[in-house]
BARODREN-130388 format. One record per residue (C-alpha): x, z, y; residue in one letter. Coordinates in Angstrom, 3 decimals, padded with zeros to 6 digits. Each point is the difference from the previous one (the first is absolute). Layout:
PT       c1       c3       c2 rest
PT        X        Z        Y    a
...
This chain:
PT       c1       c3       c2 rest
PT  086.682  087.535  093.193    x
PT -002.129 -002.991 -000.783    x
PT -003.344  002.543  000.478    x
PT  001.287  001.634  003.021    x
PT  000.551 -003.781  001.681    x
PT -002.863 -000.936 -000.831    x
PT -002.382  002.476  001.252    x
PT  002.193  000.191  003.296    x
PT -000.436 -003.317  000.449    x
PT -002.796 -001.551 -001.235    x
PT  000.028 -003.123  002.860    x
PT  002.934 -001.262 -002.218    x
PT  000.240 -002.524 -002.726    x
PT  001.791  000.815 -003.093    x
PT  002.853 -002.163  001.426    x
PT  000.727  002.069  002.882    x
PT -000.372  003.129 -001.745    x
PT  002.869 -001.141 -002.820    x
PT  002.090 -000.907  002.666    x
PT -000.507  003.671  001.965    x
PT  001.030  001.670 -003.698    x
PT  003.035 -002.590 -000.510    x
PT  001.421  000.922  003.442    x
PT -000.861  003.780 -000.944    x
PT  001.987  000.315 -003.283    x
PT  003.294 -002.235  002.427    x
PT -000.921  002.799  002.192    x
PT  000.316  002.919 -002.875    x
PT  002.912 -001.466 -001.696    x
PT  001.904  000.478  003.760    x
PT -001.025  003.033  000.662    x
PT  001.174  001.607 -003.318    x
PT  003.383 -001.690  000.451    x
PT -000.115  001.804  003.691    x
PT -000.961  003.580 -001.750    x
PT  003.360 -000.569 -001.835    x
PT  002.073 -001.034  002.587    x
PT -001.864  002.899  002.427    x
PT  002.359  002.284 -002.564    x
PT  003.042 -001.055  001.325    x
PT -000.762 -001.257  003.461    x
PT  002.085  001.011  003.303    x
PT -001.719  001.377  002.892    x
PT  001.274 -003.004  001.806    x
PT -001.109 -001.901 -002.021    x
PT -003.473  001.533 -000.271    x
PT -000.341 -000.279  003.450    x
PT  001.112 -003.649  000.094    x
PT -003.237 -000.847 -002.355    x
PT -002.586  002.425  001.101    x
PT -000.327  000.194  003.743    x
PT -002.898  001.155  002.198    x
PT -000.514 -002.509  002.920    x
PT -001.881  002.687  002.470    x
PT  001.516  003.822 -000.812    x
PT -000.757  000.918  003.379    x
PT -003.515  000.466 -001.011    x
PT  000.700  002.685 -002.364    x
PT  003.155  001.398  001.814    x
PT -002.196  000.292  002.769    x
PT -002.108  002.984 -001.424    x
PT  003.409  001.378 -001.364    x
PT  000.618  000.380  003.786    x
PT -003.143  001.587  000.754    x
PT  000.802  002.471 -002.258    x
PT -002.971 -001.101 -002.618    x
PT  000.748 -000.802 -003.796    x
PT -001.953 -003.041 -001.693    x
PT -002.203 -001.581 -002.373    x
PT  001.284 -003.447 -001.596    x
PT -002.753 -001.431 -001.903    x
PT  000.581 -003.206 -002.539    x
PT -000.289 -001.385 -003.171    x
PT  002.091 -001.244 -003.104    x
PT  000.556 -003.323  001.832    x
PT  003.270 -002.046 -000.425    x
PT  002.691  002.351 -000.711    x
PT -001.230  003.789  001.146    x
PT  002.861  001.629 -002.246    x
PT  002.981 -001.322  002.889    x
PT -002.230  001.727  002.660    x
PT  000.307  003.449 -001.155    x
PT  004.054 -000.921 -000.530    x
PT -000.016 -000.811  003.463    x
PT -002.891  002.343  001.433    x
PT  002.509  003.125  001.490    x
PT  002.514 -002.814  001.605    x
PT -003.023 -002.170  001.308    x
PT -001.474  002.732  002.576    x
PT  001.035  002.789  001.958    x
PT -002.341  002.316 -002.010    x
PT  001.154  001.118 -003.173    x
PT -001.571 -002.298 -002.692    x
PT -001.857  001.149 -003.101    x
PT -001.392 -002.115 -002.477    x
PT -003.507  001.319 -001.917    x
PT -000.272 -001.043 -003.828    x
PT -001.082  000.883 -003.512    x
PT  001.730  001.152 -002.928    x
PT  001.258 -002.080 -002.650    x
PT -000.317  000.060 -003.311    x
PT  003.347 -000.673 -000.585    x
PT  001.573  002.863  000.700    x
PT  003.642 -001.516 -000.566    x
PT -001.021 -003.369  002.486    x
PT -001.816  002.284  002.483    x
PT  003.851  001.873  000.563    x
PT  001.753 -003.159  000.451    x
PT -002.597 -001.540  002.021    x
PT -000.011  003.182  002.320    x
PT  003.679  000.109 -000.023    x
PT  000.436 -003.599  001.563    x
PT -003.500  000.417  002.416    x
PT  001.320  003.005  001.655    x
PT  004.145 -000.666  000.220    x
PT -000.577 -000.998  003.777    x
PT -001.737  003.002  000.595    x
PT -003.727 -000.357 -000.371    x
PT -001.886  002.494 -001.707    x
PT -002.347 -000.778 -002.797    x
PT -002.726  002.277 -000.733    x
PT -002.381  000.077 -002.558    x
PT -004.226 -000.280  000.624    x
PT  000.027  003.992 -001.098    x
PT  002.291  001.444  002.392    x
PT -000.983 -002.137  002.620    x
PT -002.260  002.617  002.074    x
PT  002.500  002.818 -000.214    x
PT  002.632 -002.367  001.307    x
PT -002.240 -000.850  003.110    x
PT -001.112  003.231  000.728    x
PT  004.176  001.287 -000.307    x
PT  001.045 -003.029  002.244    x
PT -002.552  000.691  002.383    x
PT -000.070  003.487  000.877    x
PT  003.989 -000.238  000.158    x
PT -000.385 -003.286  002.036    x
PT  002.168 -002.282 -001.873    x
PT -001.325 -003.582  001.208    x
PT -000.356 -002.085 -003.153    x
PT -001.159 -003.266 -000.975    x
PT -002.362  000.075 -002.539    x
PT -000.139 -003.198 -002.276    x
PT -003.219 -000.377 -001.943    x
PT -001.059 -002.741 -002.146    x
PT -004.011  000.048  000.133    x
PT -000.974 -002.093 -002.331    x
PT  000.291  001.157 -003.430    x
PT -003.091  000.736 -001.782    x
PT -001.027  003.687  000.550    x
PT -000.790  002.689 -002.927    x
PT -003.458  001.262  001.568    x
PT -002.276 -002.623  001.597    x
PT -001.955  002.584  001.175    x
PT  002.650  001.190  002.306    x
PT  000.963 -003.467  001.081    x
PT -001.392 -002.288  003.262    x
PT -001.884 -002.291 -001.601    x
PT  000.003 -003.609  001.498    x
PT -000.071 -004.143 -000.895    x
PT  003.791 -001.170 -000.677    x
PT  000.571 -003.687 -000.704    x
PT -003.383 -000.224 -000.908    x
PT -000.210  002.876 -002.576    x
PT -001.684  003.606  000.548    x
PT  003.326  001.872  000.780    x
PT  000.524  004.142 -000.759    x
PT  003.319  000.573  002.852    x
PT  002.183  002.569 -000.202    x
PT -001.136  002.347  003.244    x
PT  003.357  001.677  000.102    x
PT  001.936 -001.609  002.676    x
PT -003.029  000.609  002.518    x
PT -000.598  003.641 -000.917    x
PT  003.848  000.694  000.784    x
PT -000.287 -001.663  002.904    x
PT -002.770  001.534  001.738    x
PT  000.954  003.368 -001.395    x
PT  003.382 -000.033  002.018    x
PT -001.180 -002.396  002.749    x
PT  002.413 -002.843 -001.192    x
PT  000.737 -003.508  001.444    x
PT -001.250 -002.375 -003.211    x
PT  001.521 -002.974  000.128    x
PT  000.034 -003.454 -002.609    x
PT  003.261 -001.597 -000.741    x
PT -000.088 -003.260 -002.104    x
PT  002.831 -001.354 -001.741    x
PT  000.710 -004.150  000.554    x
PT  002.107 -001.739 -002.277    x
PT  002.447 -002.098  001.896    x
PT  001.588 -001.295 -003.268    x
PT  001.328  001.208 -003.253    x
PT  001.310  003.429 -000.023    x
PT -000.902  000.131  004.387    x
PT -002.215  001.637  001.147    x
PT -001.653  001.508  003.938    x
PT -002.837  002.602  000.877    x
PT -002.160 -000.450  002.514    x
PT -001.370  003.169  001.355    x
PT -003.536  000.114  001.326    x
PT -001.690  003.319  001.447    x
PT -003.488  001.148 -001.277    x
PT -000.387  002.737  002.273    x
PT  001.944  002.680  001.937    x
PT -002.886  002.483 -000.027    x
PT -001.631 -000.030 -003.682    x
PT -002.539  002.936  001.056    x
PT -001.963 -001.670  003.091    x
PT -000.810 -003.399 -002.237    x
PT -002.915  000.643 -002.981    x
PT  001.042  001.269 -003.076    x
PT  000.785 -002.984 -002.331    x
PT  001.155 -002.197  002.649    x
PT  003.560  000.157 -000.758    x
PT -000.507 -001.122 -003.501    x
PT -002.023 -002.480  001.065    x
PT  002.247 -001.646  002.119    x
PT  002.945  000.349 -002.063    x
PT -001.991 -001.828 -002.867    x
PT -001.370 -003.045  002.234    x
PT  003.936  000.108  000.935    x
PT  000.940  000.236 -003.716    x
PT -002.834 -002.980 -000.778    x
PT  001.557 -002.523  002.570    x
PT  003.594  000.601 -001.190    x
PT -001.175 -001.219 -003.591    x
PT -001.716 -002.400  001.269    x
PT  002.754 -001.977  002.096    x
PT  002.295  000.424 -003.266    x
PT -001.813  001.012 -003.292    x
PT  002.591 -000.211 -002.449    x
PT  001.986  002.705  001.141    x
PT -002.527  003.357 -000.459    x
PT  000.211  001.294 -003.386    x
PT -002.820 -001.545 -002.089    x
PT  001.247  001.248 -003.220    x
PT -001.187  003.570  001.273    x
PT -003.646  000.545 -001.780    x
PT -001.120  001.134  003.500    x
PT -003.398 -000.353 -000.735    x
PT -000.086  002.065 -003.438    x
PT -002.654  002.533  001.476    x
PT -003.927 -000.803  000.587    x
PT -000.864  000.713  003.520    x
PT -003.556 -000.453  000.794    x
């Protein structure tokens, strides 16, 4: 935490960046008491604490009979949005992660993300579940988080990130131009403790007339300014920078 701080903000005195990690272990003691109660929570509930402010965006391409590409980041609490993801739009939500380790905290967890009908699928399956949805035009959804640290830098878009040589996952962008797919940023904003609201913000509607990389681009300078405005809620404990990228 203290490297990752550091390097991300090297205009800061040691001060400042102690007070950005204090507010971010307050921040990760809430959100694991909000993975427990996400076990147990009603959709009501749910709803109550995790709204989206402008739906219409998303429900709009629902309408024109187009599916969608929801790019983000593990930012404040990204575990309630795939609870909430299938209630939030028209489309039918489905939430793209990795496999745990824990084989035994990887069923609960799945159990209590997908109770309100959101489908959670892992990296591996992900193009056969695109390809199936498309061709039998099921309009989905598609939540990724795009900023984990990829396997292959060699396969990655390679860019600057809060002031570090970044290797970015590529995924999101090839799905999107593959299937011609609205991409569009949400960002979660903590209203208070255990509240949250998404703001929705469109990237493009036509992926394959912009140059190839643009999308990521965007979402990243997107990504940057939402850290930014409120640091201490991205995950710094994440070793994001663990591979060399020239």
């Amino acid at each position: 935490i203290d490297k990752n701080l550091r390097l991300s903000f090297p205009q800061k005195n040691e001060q400042e960046l102690k007070e950005i990690k204090r507010k971010y272990y307050q921040h990760l003691t809430e959100l694991a008491a909000e993975m427990i109660k996400m076990l147990t929570m009603s959709k009501k509930e749910v709803a109550k604490r995790y709204h989206c402010t402008n739906p219409e965006l998303v429900n709009y391409y629902f309408e024109q009979g187009k599916s969608v590409v929801l790019m983000s980041s593990h930012y404040n609490n990204w575990e309630w949005m795939v609870l909430e993801l299938d209630a939030m739009f028209q489309h039918h939500g489905i939430g793209v992660g990795a496999p745990n380790s824990n084989k035994n905290f990887e069923k609960l967890i799945n159990r209590a993300r997908t109770r309100y009908g959101t489908e959670v699928v892992f990296a591996n399956k992900i193009r056969q579940v695109f390809e199936k949805n498309h061709a039998q035009h099921h309009l989905c959804s598609y939540m990724l988080l795009s900023d984990q640290s990829p396997s292959n830098v060699k396969k990655s878009y390679i860019t600057t990130f809060l002031h570090h040589p970044t290797a970015v996952l590529f995924g999101a962008e090839n799905f999107a131009r593959k299937y011609d797919y609205p991409v569009i940023y949400y960002q979660v904003i903590k209203i208070k403790k255990g509240y949250y609201q998404i703001d929705c913000q469109l990237i493009t509607e036509s992926p394959n007339v912009i140059e190839i990389g643009t999308i990521t681009k965007q979402y990243l300078q997107l990504l940057e300014g939402t850290i930014l405005n409120q640091p201490e809620y991205w995950l710094w404990s994440h070793n994001r920078w663990k591979r060399k990228v020239e």
